[in-house]
N, C-alpha and C positions, 0 to 999 in steps of 0.2 A: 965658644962661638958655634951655633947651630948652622948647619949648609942643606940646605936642598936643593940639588942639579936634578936641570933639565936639558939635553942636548949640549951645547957646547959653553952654553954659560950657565955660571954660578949664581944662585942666590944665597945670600947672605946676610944676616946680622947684623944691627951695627956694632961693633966692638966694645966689648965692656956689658953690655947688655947681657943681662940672665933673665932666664926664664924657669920659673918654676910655678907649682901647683898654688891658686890663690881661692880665697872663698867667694867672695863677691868682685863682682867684675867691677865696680868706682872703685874699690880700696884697694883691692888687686891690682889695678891699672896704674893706680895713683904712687902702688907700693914700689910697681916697676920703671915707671918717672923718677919717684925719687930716691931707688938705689942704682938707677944709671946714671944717677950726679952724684953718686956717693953719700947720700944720707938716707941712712938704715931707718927704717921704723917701720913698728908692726900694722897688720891690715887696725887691729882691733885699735889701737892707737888712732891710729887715721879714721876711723868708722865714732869713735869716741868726739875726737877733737873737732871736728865736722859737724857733731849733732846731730849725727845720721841716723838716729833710733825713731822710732816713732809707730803708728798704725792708719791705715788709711780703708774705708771701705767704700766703693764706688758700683754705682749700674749705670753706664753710661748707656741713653738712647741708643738702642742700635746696636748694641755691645754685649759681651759678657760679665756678670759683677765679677769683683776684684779686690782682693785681699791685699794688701802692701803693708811691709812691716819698715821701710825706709822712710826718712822724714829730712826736709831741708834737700827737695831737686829742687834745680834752683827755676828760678820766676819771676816775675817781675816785683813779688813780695818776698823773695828768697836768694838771696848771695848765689847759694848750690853749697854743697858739701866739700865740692873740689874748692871753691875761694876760701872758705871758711877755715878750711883744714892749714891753706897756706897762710892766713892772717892769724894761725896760731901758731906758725911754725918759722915766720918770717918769707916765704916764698912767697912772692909777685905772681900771680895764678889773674892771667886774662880769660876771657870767653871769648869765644868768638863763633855769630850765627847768622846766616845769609840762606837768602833764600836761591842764590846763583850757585846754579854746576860750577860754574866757568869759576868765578871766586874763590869760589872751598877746593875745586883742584890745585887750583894756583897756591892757596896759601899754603896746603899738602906735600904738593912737591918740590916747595921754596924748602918748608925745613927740613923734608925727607932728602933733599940733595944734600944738605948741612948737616946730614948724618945726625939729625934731630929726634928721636923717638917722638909720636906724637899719640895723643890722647884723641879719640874721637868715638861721638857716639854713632851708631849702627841700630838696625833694624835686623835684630839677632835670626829671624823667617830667614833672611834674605844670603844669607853664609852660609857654602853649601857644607862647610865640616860640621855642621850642628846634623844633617839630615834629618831635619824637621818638617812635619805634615805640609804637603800643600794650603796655602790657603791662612798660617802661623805667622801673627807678625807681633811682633816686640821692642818698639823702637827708641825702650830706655837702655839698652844694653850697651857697655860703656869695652872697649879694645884698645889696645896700642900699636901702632903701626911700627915695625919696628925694624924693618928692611926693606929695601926699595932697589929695585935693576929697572933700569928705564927701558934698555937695550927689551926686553919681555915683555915690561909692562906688567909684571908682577911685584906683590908686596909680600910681606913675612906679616903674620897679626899674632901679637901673644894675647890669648887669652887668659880662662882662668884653667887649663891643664898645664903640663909641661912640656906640651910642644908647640912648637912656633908652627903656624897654616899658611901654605901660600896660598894666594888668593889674587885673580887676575883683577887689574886695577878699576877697569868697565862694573865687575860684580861689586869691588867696593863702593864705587862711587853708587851705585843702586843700594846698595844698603844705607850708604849715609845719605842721600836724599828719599827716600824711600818717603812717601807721604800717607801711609798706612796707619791706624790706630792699634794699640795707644800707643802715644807718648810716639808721635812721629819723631827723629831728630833731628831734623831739620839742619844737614850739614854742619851738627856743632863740633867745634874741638876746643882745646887750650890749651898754653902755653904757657910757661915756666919759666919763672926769676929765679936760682937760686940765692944770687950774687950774699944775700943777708941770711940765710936759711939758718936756726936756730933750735934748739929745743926748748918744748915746750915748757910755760913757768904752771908753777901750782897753780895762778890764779886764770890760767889759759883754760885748764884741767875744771876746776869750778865752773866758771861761767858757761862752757858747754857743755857738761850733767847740769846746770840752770835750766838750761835752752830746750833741753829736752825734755826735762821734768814740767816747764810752763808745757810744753802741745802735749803732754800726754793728760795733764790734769786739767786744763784750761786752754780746750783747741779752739779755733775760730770758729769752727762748723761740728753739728753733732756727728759726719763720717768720720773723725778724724782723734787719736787717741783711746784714754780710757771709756771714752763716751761709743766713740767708734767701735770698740769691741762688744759693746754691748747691743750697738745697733746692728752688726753682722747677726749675731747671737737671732735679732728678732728677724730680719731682713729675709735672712739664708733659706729659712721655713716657707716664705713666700715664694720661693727659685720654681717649684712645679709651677705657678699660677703663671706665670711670663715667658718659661723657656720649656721649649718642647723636649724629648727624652733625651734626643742625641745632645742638645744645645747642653740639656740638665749634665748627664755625662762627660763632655768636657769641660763644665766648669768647673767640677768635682774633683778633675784630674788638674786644671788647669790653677784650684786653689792649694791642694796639696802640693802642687811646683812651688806655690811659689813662700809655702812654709818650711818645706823642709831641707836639705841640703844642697837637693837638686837644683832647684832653683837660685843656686846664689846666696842662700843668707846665711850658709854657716851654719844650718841648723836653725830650728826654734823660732823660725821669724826671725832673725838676726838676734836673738835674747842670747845666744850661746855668746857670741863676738861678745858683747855687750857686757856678760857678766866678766869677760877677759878682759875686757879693755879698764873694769873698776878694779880690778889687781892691780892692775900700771899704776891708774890714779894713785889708789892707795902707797904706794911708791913714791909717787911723785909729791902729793902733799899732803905724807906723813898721817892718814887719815887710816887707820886699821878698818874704821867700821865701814869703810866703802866697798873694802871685798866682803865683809859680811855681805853686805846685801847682796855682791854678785851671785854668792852663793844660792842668795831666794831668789833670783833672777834665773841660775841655772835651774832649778826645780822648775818653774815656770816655764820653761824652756823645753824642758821634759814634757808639761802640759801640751805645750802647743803640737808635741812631735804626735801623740795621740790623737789631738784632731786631723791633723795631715792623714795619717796612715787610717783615719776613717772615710776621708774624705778620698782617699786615694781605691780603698774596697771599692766605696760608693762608683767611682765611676766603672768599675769592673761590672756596677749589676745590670741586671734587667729593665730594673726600674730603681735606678738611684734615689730617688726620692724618699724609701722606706729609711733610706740611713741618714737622714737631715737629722732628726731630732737625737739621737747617738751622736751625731758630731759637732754640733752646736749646744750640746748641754754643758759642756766641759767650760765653756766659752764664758757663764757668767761668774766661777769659781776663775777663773784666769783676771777677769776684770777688777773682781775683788781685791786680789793678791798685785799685778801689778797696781792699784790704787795705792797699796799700803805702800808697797816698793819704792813708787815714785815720790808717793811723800814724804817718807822717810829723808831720801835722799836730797831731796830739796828742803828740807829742814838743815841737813846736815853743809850743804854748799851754801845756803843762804845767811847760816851762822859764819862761818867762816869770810863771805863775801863782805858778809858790813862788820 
């Protein structure tokens, strides 16, 4: 049980609750949900079973472009990762999103009094243990609330380090309504059925390598997948003509966040998780040549750490723009390789499915 005192009362934990170091804040959070009901399982499992892999490239009006390597937030065309992950694993996984302070406290500290760990997403600017830029908002980043003293008005949040952050309850509730781009979160959280929870069957393990292998080869939109990497690849060269130096500069730094460790994905655009989570598979349904491929999955992975760490110089220069064509060349040898990657593998889950 972790304690932080303040004056005469204690903050605390709720019981049974661990906290340790996680890669990605959804599978990390989700890790720590479902080993404080007692069912073990890995980030990369949950990141797997979810069909969390994927690539995404956006220049929103107004915005900075944007590199994403997670697939399946959820949407009005998407379950989310967290439902998905529990429809293979037997857990009842609600949503729930309102656009009421008053509601999302209410429903917060109904199961925070029930000694409930709860999942909720945050607008990761707005938590002052990040000490991040003024002006930094991020509002898919995914916490568990995981203590609560009413008496204070303080909460305990485990992130993805190993210490629990108190955090005064006013600051959280501005994080989670925070209506900031991107990816405002809009007061979300969810909530957990164990009562059926299960491990996963071989053909749980297929059908989501399916689900990710269709959007990486066959996305709806050309931003999105193997098509997406190559539209970065052209896009990115475009970045001096739209965004002035500084703008150019933090996108540079603000894309290498979010390829490399720092940012959440385990390395590699989440490629590393991913080549881990097809070891399991291969485990689970007896499929040797699934970790082959994790294998070309982690070399790809290596790929991407090389753009990161160019794109990372880049924001360091004067004129970041000289290192666009260094950091995007590597981009259409990456799209190549996962192409073969993903097909492969969708050969291999598709013979087995029918």
């Amino acid at each position: 049980m972790t304690t932080t005192t303040g004056g005469p009362v204690t903050l605390r934990s709720f019981p049974e609750f661990g906290c340790y170091p996680t890669h990605h804040c959804v599978t990390g959070s989700l890790k720590h949900v479902y080993g404080f009901h007692g069912y073990q399982i890995s980030e990369e499992l949950l990141l797997g079973l979810g069909a969390g892999l994927g690539f995404a490239y956006f220049h929103f009006k107004g915005g900075d472009p944007f590199y994403g390597g997670r697939a399946n937030n959820a949407s009005p065309k998407n379950e989310g990762l967290e439902k998905t992950v529990g429809r293979r694993t037997g857990v009842a996984v609600a949503a729930h999103v309102t656009t009421s302070s008053r509601v999302a406290q209410q429903g917060l500290r109904q199961l925070l009094l029930a000694g409930e760990p709860v999942l909720v997403y945050v607008d990761m600017g707005l938590l002052p243990y990040f000490g991040l830029p003024p002006g930094y908002h991020f509002g898919g980043h995914v916490v568990v609330v995981a203590g609560y003293e009413p008496r204070t008005e303080q909460v305990l949040i485990a992130d993805r380090d190993e210490e629990l952050h108190p955090v005064d309850w006013d600051v959280l509730e501005q994080a989670r309504g925070s209506a900031c781009r991107p990816f405002p979160p809009r007061h979300t959280w969810y909530t957990f059925d164990f009562g059926k929870a299960r491990d996963p069957r071989p053909e749980d393990v297929r059908a989501a390598i399916a689900e990710v292998c269709d959007g990486m080869l066959d996305p709806p939109i050309a931003n999105l997948g193997v098509p997406g990497i190559r539209k970065a690849a052209e896009q990115t060269l475009r970045w001096p003509e739209a965004l002035g130096t500084a703008a150019l500069r933090r996108t540079c730094f603000t894309t290498a966040l979010m390829i490399d460790a720092r940012g959440g994905t385990g390395g590699g655009i989440f490629r590393y998780l991913y080549a881990r989570f097809l070891d399991e598979a291969a485990i689970i349904t007896g499929d040797v040549h699934l970790a082959e491929l994790g294998y070309e999955l982690t070399a790809i992975g290596d790929r991407w750490e090389d753009v990161a760490a160019t794109f990372a110089a880049a924001a360091e220069l004067d004129d970041p723009a000289v290192a666009l064509e260094s950091a995007t060349t590597p981009l259409h040898d990456i799209a190549d390789r996962e192409e073969f990657v993903w097909q492969r593998l969708r050969a291999l889950v598709n013979r087995d499915i029918t």
